[in-house]
ROVEXKOL-183761 format. One record per residue: residue number from 1; x negated, y, z negated of N, C-alpha, C in turn. Coordinates in pm, whole numbers, plus 50000, padded with zeros to 5 digits. Layout:
N
<rec num="NUM" n_px="X" n_py="Y" n_pz="Z" ca_px="X" ca_py="Y" ca_pz="Z" c_px="X" c_py="Y" c_pz="Z"/>
...
//
This chain:
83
<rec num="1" n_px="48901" n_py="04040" n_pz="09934" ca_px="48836" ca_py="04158" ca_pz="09880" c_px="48870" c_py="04169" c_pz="09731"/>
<rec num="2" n_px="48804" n_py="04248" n_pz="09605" ca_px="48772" ca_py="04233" ca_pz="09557" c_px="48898" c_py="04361" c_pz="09441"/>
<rec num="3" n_px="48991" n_py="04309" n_pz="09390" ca_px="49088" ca_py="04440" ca_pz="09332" c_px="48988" c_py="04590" c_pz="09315"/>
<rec num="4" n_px="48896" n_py="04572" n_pz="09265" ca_px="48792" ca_py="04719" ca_pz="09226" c_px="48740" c_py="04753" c_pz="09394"/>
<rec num="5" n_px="48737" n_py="04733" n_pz="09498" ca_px="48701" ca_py="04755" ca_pz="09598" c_px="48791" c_py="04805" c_pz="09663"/>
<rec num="6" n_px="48916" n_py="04737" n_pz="09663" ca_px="49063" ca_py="04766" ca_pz="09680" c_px="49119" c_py="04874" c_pz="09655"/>
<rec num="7" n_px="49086" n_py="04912" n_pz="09497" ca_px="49129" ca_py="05042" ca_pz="09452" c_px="49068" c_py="05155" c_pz="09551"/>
<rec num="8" n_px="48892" n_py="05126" n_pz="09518" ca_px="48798" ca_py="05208" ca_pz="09547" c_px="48847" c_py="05247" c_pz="09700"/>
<rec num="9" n_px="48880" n_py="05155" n_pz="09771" ca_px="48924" ca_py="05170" ca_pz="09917" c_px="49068" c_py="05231" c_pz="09933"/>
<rec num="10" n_px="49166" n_py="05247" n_pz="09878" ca_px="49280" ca_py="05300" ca_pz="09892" c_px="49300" c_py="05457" c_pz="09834"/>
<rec num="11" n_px="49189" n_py="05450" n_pz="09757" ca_px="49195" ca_py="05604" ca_pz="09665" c_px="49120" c_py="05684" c_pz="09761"/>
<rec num="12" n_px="48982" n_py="05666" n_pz="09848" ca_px="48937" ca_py="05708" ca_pz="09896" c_px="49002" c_py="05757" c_pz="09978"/>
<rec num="13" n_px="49061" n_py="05651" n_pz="10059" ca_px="49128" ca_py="05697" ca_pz="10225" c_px="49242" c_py="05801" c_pz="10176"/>
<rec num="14" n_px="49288" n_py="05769" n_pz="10060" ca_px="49428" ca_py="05868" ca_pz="10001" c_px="49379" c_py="06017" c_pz="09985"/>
<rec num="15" n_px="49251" n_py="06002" n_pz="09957" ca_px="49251" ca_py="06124" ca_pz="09873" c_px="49057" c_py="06171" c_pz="09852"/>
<rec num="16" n_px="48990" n_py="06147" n_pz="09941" ca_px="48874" ca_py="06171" ca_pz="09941" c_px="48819" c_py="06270" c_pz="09841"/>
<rec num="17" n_px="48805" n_py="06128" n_pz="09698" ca_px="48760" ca_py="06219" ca_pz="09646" c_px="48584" c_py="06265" c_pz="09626"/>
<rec num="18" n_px="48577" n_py="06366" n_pz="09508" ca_px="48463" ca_py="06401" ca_pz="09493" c_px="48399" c_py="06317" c_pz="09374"/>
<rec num="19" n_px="48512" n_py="06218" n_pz="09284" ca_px="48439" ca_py="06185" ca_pz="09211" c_px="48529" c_py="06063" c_pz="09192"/>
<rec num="20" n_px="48467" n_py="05924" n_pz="09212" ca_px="48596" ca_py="05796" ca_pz="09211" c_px="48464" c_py="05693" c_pz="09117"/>
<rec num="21" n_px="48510" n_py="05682" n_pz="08986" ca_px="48468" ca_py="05557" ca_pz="08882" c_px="48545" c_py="05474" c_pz="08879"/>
<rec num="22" n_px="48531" n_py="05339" n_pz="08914" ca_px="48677" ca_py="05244" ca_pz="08865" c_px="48549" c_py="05124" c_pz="08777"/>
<rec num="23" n_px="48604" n_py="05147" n_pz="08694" ca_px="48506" ca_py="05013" ca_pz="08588" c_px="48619" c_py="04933" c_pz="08547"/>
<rec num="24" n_px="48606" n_py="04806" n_pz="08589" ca_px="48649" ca_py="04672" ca_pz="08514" c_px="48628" c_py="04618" c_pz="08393"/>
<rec num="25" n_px="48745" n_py="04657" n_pz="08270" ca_px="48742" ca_py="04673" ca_pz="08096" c_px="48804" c_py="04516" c_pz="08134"/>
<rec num="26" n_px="48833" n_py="04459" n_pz="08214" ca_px="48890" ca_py="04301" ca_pz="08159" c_px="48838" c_py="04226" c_pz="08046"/>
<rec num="27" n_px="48676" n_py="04220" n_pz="08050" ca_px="48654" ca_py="04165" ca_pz="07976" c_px="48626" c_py="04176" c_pz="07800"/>
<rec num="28" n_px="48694" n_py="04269" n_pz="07784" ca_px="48715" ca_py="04379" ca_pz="07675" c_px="48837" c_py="04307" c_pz="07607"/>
<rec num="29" n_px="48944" n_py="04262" n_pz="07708" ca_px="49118" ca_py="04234" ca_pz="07649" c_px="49074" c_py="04042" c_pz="07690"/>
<rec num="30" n_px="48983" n_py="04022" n_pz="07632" ca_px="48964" ca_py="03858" ca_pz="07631" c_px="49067" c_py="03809" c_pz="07573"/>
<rec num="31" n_px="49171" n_py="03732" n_pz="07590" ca_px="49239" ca_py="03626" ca_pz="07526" c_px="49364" c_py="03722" c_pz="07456"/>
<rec num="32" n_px="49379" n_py="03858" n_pz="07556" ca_px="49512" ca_py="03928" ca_pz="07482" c_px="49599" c_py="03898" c_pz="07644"/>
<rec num="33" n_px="49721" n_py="03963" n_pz="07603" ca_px="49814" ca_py="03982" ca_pz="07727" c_px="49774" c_py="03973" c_pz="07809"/>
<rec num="34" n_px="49802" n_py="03955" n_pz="07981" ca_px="49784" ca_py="03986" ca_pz="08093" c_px="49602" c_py="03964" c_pz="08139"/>
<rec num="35" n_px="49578" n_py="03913" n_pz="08043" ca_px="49392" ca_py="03868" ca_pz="08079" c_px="49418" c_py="03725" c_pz="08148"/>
<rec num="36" n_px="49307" n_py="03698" n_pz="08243" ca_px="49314" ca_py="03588" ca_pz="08270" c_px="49154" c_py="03578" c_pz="08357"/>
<rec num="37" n_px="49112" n_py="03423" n_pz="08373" ca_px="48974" ca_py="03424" ca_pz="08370" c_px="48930" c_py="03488" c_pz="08518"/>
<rec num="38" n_px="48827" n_py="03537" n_pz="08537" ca_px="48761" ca_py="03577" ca_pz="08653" c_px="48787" c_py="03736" c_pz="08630"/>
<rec num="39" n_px="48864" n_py="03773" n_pz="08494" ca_px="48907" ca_py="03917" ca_pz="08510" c_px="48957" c_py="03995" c_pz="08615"/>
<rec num="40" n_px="48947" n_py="04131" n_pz="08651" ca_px="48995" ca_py="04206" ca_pz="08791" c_px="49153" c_py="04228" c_pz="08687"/>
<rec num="41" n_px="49179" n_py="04237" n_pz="08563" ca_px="49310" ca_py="04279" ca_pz="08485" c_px="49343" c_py="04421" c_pz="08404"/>
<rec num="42" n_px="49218" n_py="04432" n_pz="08412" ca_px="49203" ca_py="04590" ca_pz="08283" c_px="49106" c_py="04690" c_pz="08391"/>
<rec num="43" n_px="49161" n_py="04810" n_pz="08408" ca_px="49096" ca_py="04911" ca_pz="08477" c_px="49106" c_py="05011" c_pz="08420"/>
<rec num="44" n_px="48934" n_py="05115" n_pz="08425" ca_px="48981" ca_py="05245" ca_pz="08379" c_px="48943" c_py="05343" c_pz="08530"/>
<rec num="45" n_px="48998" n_py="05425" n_pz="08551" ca_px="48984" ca_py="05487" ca_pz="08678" c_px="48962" c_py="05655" c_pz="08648"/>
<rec num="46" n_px="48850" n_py="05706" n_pz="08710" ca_px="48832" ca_py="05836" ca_pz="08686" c_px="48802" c_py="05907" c_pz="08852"/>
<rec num="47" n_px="48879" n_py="05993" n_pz="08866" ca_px="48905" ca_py="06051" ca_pz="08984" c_px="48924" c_py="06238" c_pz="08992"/>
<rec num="48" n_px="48825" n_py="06275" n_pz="09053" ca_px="48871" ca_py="06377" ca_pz="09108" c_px="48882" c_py="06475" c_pz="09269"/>
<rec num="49" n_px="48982" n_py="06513" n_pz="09286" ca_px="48979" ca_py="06556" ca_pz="09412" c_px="49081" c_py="06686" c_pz="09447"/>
<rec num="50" n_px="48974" n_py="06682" n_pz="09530" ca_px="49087" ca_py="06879" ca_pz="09576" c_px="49225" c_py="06843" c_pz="09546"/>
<rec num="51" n_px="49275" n_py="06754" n_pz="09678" ca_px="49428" ca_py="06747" ca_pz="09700" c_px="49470" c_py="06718" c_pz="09538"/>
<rec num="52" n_px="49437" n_py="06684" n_pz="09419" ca_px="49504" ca_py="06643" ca_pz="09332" c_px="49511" c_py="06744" c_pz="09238"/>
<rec num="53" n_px="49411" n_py="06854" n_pz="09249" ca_px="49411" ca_py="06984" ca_pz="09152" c_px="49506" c_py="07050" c_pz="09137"/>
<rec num="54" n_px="49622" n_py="07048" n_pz="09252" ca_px="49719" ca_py="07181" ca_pz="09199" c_px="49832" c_py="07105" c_pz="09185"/>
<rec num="55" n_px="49840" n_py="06935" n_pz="09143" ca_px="49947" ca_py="06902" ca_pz="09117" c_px="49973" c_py="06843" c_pz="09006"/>
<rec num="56" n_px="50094" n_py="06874" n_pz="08887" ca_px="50107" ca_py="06836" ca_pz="08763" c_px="50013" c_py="06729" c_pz="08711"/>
<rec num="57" n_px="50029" n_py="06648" n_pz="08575" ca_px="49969" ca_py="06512" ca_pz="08525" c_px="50073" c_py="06480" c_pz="08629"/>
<rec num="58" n_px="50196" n_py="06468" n_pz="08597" ca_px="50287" ca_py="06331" ca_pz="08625" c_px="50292" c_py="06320" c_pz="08765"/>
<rec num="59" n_px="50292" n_py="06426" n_pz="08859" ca_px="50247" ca_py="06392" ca_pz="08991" c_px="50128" c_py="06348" c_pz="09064"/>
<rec num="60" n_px="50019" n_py="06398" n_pz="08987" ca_px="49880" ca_py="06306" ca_pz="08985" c_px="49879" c_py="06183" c_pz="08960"/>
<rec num="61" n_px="49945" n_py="06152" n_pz="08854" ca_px="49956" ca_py="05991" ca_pz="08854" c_px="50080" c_py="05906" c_pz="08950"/>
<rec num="62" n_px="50170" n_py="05954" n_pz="08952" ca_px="50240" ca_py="05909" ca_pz="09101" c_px="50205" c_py="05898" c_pz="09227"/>
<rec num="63" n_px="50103" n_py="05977" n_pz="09217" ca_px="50036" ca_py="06038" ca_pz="09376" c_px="49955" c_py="05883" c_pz="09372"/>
<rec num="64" n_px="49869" n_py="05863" n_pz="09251" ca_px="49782" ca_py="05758" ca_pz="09280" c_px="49797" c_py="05608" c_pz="09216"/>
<rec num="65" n_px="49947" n_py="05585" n_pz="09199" ca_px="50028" ca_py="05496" ca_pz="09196" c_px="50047" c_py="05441" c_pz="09316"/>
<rec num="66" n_px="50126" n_py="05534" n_pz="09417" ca_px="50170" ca_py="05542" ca_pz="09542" c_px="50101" c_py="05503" c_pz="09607"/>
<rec num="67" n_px="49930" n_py="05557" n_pz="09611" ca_px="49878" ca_py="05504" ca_pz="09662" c_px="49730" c_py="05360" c_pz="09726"/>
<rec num="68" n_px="49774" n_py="05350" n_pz="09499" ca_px="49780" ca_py="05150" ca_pz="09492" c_px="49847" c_py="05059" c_pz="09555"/>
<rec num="69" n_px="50011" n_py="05107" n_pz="09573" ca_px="50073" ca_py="05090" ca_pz="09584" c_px="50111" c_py="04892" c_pz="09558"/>
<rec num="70" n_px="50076" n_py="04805" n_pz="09611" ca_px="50090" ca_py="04673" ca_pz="09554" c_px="50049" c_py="04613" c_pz="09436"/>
<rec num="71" n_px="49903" n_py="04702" n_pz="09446" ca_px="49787" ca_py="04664" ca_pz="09379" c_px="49823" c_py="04663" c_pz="09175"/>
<rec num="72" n_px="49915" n_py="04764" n_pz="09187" ca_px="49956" ca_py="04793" ca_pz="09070" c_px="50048" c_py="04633" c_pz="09009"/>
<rec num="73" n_px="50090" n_py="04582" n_pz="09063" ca_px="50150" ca_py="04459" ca_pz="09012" c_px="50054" c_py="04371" c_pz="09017"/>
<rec num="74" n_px="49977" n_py="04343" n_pz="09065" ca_px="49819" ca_py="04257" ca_pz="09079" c_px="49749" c_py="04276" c_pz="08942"/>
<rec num="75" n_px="49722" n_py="04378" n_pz="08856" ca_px="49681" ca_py="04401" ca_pz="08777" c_px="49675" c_py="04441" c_pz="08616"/>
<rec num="76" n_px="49698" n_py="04399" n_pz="08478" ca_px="49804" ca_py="04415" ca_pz="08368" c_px="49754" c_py="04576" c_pz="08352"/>
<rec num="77" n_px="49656" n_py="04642" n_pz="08328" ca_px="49672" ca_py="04765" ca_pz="08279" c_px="49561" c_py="04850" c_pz="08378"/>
<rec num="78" n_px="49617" n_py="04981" n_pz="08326" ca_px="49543" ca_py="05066" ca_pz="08472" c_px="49550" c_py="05231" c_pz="08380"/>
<rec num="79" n_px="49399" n_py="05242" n_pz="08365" ca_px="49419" ca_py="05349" ca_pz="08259" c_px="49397" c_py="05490" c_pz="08369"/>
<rec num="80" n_px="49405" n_py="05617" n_pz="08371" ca_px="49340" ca_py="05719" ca_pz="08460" c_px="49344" c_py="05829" c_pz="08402"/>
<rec num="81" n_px="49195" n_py="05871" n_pz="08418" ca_px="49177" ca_py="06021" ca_pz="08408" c_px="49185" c_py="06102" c_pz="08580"/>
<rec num="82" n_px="49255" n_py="06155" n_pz="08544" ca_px="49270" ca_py="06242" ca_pz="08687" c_px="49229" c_py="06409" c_pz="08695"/>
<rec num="83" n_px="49183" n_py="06429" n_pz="08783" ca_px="49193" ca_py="06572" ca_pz="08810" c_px="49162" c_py="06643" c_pz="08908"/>
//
């Protein structure tokens, strides 16, 4: 399966949200750090969902750390708007 499917599939079941964008910027960081060919390295992720509204930034982003959970070492950067 496919890291962006992966995400898309772990955020969902975590946290059903109302609004899940994950776009693949890999090919943006061509020939910098942590790029490598076939991309699936640079993510921007935009998410929103009930369960995540009444909890801080820094627990929003833990919350959906947690629940990458592997995926996060699979991949060099992982940007998120949350709310």
């Amino acid at each position: 399966m496919a890291i962006r499917d992966e995400i898309h599939a772990r955020l969902t079941a975590a946290f059903a949200p109302d609004v899940l964008q994950i776009q693949d910027d890999s090919e943006k960081h061509r020939g910098h750090g942590g790029w490598r060919e076939g991309g699936e390295t640079h993510f921007n992720v935009t998410i929103r969902a009930p369960s995540l509204a009444s909890m801080t930034r820094i627990a929003r982003h833990r919350a959906v750390h947690q629940a990458l959970g592997d995926l996060t070492t699979r991949i060099h950067a992982l940007s998120l708007d949350i709310g």
